[in-house]
C-alpha positions, -999 to 999 in steps of 0.1 A, spaced: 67 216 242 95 221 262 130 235 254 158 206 268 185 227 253 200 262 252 238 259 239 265 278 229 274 314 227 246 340 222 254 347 187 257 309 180 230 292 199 215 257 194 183 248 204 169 212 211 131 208 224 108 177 232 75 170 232 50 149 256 19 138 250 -3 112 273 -26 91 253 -51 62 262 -17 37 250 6 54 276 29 89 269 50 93 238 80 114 246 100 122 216 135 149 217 135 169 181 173 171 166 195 207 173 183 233 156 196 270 154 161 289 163 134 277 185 108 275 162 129 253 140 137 231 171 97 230 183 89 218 146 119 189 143 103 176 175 67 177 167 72 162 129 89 132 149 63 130 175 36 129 143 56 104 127 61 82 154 23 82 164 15 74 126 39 46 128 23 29 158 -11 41 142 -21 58 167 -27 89 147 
């Protein structure tokens, strides 16, 4: 998981982070949507990565 984006002022920020992931059908590489705390931005992207995977059914 990897934070691609730190914006705004301090007291304001916006978060946006991505996750990779290598499997046996290639890497999935999926950016999360701006969120206002890191944890929040870590979670958008790993519920799209899940999705995505289910989609292809590869979950």
């Amino acid at each position: 998981m990897n934070v691609e984006k730190d914006l705004g002022p301090s007291h304001e920020r916006i978060f946006v982070c991505s996750v990779k992931i290598a499997t046996c059908y290639g890497t999935f590489y999926i950016v999360g949507d701006e969120k206002s705390r890191v944890k929040d931005a870590e979670n958008s992207a790993a519920s799209l990565m899940i999705r995505a995977l289910q989609e292809r059914k590869h979950l």
